[in-house]
C-alpha positions as CSV (number, residue, x, y, z in Angstrom):
1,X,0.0,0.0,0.0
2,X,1.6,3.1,-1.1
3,X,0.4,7.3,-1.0
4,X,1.9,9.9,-3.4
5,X,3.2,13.0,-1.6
6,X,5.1,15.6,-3.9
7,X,5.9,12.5,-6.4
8,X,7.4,10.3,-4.0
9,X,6.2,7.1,-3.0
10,X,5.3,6.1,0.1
11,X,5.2,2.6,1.3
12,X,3.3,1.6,4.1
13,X,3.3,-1.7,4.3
14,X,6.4,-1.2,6.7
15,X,4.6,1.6,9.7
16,X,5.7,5.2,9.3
17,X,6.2,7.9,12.1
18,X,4.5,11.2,11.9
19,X,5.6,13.6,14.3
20,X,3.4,16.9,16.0
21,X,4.1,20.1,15.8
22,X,1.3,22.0,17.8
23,X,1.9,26.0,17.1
24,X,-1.3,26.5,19.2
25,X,-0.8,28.0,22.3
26,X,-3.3,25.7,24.2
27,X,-2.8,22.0,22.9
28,X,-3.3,19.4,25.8
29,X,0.2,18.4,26.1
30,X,3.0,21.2,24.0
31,X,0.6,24.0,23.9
32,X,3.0,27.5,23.3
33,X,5.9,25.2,23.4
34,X,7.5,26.4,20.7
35,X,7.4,30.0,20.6
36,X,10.3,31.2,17.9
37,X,11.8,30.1,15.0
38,X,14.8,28.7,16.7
39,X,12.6,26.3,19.0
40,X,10.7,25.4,15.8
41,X,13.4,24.3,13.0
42,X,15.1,22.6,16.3
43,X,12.3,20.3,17.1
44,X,11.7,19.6,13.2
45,X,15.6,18.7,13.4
46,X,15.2,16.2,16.1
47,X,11.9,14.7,14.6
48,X,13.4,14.4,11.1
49,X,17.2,12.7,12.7
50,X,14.8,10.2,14.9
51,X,13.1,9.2,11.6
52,X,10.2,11.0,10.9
53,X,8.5,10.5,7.5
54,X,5.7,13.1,8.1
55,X,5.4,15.9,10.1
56,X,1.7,17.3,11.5
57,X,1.5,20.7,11.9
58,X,-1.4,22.7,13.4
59,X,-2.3,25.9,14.3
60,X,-5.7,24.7,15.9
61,X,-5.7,23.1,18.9
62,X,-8.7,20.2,18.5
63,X,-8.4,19.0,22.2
64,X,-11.4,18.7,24.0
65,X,-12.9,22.2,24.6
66,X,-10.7,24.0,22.7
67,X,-11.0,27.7,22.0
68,X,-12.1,28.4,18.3
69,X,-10.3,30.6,16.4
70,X,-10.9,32.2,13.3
71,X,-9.6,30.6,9.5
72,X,-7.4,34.0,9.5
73,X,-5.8,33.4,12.8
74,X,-5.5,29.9,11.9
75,X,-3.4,30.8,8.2
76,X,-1.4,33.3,10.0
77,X,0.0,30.8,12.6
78,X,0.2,28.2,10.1
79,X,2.1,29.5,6.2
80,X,4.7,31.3,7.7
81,X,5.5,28.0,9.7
82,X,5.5,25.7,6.7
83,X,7.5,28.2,4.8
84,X,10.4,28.2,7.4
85,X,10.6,24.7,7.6
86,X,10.9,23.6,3.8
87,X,13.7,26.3,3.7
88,X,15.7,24.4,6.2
89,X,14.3,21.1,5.3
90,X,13.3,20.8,1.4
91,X,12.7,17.5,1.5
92,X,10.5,17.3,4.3
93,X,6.9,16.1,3.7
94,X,4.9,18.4,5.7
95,X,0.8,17.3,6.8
96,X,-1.2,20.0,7.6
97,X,-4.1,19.6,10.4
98,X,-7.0,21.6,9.3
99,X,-10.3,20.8,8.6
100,X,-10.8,24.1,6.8
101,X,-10.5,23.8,2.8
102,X,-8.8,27.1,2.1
103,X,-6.1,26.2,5.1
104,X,-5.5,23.3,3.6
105,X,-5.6,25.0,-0.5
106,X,-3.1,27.7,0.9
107,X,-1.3,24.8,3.4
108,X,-0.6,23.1,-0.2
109,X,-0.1,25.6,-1.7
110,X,3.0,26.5,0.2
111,X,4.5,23.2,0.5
112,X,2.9,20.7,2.5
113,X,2.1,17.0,1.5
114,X,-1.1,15.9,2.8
115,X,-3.7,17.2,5.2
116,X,-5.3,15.7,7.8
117,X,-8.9,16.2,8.9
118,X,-10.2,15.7,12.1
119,X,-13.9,15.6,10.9
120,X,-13.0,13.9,7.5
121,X,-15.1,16.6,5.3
122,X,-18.0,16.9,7.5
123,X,-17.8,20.4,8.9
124,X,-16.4,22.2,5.7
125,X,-18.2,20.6,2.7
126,X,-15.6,22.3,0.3
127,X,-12.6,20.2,2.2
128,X,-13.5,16.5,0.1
129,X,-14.1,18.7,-3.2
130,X,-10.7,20.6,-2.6
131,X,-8.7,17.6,-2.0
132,X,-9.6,16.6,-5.0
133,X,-8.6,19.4,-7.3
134,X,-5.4,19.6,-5.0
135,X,-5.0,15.5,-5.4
136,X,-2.9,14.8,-2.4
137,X,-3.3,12.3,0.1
138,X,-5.6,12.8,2.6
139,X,-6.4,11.4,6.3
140,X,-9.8,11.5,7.3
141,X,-11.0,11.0,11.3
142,X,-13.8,9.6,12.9
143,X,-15.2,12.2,15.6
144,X,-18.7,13.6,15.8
145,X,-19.7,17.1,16.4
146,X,-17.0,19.5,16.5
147,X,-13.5,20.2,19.4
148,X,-16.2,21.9,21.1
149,X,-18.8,19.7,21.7
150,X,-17.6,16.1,20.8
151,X,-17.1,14.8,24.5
152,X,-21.2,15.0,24.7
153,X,-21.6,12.5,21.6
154,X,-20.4,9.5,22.8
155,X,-23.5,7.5,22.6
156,X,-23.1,4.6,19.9
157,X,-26.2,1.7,19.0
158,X,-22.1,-0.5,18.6
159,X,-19.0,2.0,18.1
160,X,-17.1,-0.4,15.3
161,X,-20.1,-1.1,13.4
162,X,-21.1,2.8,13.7
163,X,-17.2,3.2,12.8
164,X,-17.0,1.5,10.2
165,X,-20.2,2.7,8.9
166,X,-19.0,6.5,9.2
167,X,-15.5,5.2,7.1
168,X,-17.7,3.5,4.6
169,X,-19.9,6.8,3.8
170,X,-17.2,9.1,3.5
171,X,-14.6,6.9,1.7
172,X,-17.2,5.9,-1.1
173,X,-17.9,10.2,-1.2
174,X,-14.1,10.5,-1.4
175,X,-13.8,8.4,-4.3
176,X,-16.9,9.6,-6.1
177,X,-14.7,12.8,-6.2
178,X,-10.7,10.6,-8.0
179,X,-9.8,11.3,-4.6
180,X,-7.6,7.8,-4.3
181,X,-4.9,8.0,-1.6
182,X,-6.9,7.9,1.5
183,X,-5.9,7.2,4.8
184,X,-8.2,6.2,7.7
185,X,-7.9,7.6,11.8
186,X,-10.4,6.3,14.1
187,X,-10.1,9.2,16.5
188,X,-9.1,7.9,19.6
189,X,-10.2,10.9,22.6
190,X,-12.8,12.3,20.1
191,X,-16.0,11.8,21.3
192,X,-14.9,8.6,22.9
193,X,-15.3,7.9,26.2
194,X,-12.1,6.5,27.9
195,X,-13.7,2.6,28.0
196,X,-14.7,3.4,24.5
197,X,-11.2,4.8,23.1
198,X,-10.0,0.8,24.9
199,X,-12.6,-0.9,23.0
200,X,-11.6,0.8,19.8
201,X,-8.1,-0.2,20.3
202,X,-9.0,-3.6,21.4
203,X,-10.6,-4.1,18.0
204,X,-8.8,-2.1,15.8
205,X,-8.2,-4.9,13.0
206,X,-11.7,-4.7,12.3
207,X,-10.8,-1.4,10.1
208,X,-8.5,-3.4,7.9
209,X,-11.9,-4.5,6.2
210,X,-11.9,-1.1,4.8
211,X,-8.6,-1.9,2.4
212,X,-6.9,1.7,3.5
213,X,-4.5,2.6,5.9
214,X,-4.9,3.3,9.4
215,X,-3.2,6.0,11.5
216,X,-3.4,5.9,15.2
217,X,-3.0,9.0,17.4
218,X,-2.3,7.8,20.7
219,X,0.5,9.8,21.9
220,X,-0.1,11.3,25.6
221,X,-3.8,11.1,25.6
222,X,-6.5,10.9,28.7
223,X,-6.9,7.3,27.8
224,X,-3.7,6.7,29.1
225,X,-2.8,8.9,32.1
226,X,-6.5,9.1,33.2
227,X,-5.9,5.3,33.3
228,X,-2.6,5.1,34.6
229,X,-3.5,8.5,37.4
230,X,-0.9,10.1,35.9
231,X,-0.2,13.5,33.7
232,X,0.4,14.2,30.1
233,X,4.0,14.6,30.6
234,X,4.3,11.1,32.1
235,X,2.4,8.8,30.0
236,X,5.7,8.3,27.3
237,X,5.8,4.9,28.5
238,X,2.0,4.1,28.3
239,X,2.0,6.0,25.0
240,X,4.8,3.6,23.6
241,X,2.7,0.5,24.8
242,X,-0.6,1.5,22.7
243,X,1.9,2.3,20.5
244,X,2.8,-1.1,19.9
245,X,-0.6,-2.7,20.0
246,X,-1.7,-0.4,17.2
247,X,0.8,-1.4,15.1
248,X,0.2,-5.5,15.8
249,X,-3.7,-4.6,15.1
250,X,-2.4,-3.1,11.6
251,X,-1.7,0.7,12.4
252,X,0.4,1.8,9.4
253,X,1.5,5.4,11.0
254,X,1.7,6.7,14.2
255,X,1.0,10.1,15.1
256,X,3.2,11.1,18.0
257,X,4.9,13.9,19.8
258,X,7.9,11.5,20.7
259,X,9.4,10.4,17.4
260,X,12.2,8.1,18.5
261,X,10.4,5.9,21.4
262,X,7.4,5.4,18.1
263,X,10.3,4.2,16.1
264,X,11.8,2.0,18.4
265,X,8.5,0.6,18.1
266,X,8.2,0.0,14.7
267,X,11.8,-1.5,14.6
268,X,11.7,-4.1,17.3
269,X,8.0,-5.1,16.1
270,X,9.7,-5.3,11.9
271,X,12.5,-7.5,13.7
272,X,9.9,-10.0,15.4
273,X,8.2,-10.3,11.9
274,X,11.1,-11.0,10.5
275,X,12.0,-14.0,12.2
């Protein structure tokens, strides 16, 4: 299974690393973190050397409650970004987090690779018709109702079937569109309770029926240190242990903030297959 960004090929059928960049000043774990350019190319650096193949960027924060900001706001945090890095880092295969069409026309449109969209098309109904024209690859995410109000909708009649009946909707609307490199994220913390986000995991293989690929973003979320009574800061090792399921239940990219520990990950599991 393989995506186009830029005219390079992506295989997937060996798990890729996509790290976060947050440049919002409220995310739940590196909210204002980086606050100059200096702090910015350096953690790109550091993602990139621990091997990377995407980097996320976004410039609004999605966690639960999260203050909306206007598309204007959301540009101005996010080109000028994109446009540093690919001067330091050419190569670099930027996603940008947005689920906003003319972010993600303009995100493109400077550089980036792919977008990523929390609510897969359903709260721009330009976004799907815009991938299109831009034809780039293009992660959609399970979650219902918006940042602001998703942790109220967590009733599901059975969340996989209703999952997988959600994916099955909007990929068939994707297609109807040419759009052809589609990845799949089933939104773990988005309008999922904590038991829920467990039972997701649990069954995650289910989601290969689909034929796509599936992104997991399990990187310092409640699931964990609500679990484990801990903080966001602490739940690396917790993070690195989903981690690992995910990818045995078929995850092909893991969205994290800590690049190397994912890797590690993906190496030690490639050397069990190989065996």
């Amino acid at each position: 299974m393989t995506i186009n960004c830029k005219g390079n090929l992506i295989d997937l059928s060996t798990p890729k690393v996509m790290g976060i960049l947050n440049l919002t000043p409220d995310s739940f774990y590196d909210g204002g973190k980086y606050k100059n350019e200096s702090d910015i190319l350096s953690q790109v650096y550091i993602m990139l050397k621990s091997g990377a193949t995407f980097v996320d960027i976004g410039a609004y924060s999605s966690r639960p409650n999260a203050t909306h900001i206007e598309e204007a706001e959301e540009l101005k945090r996010l080109l000028p970004i994109i446009s540093l890095i690919i001067k330091e880092f050419p190569e670099i295969l930027i996603s940008i987090d947005t689920f906003r069409s003319q972010v993600a026309k303009h995100g493109i449109e400077a550089g980036a690779a792919l977008i990523n969209d929390i609510s897969a098309g359903k709260l721009d109904e330009n976004m799907l018709p815009t991938i299109a024209k831009l034809k780039v690859p293009y992660i959609m995410m399970h979650m219902k109702g918006t940042p602001q109000t998703m942790q109220q909708q967590t009733d599901y009649k059975n969340l996989m079937k209703d999952i997988l009946f959600y994916f099955s909707e909007r990929i068939a609307k994707a297609h109807a569109l040419g759009i052809i490199d589609v990845i799949i994220d089933p939104g773990f913390g988005f309008a999922k309770t904590t038991e829920q986000n467990f039972e997701l995991l649990k069954h995650l293989e289910l989601l290969k029926t689909l034929d796509k690929a599936i992104l997991t973003g399990l990187s310092r979320k409640s699931m964990i240190y609500k679990t484990l009574k801990n903080a966001p800061k602490d739940a690396l090792n917790g993070t690195t242990v989903l981690n690992t399921v995910a990818l045995q239940k078929g995850a092909s990219i893991l969205r994290v903030h800590d690049v190397k520990e994912a890797m590690e990950c993906v190496t030690l599991l490639n050397q069990l297959k190989a065996v």
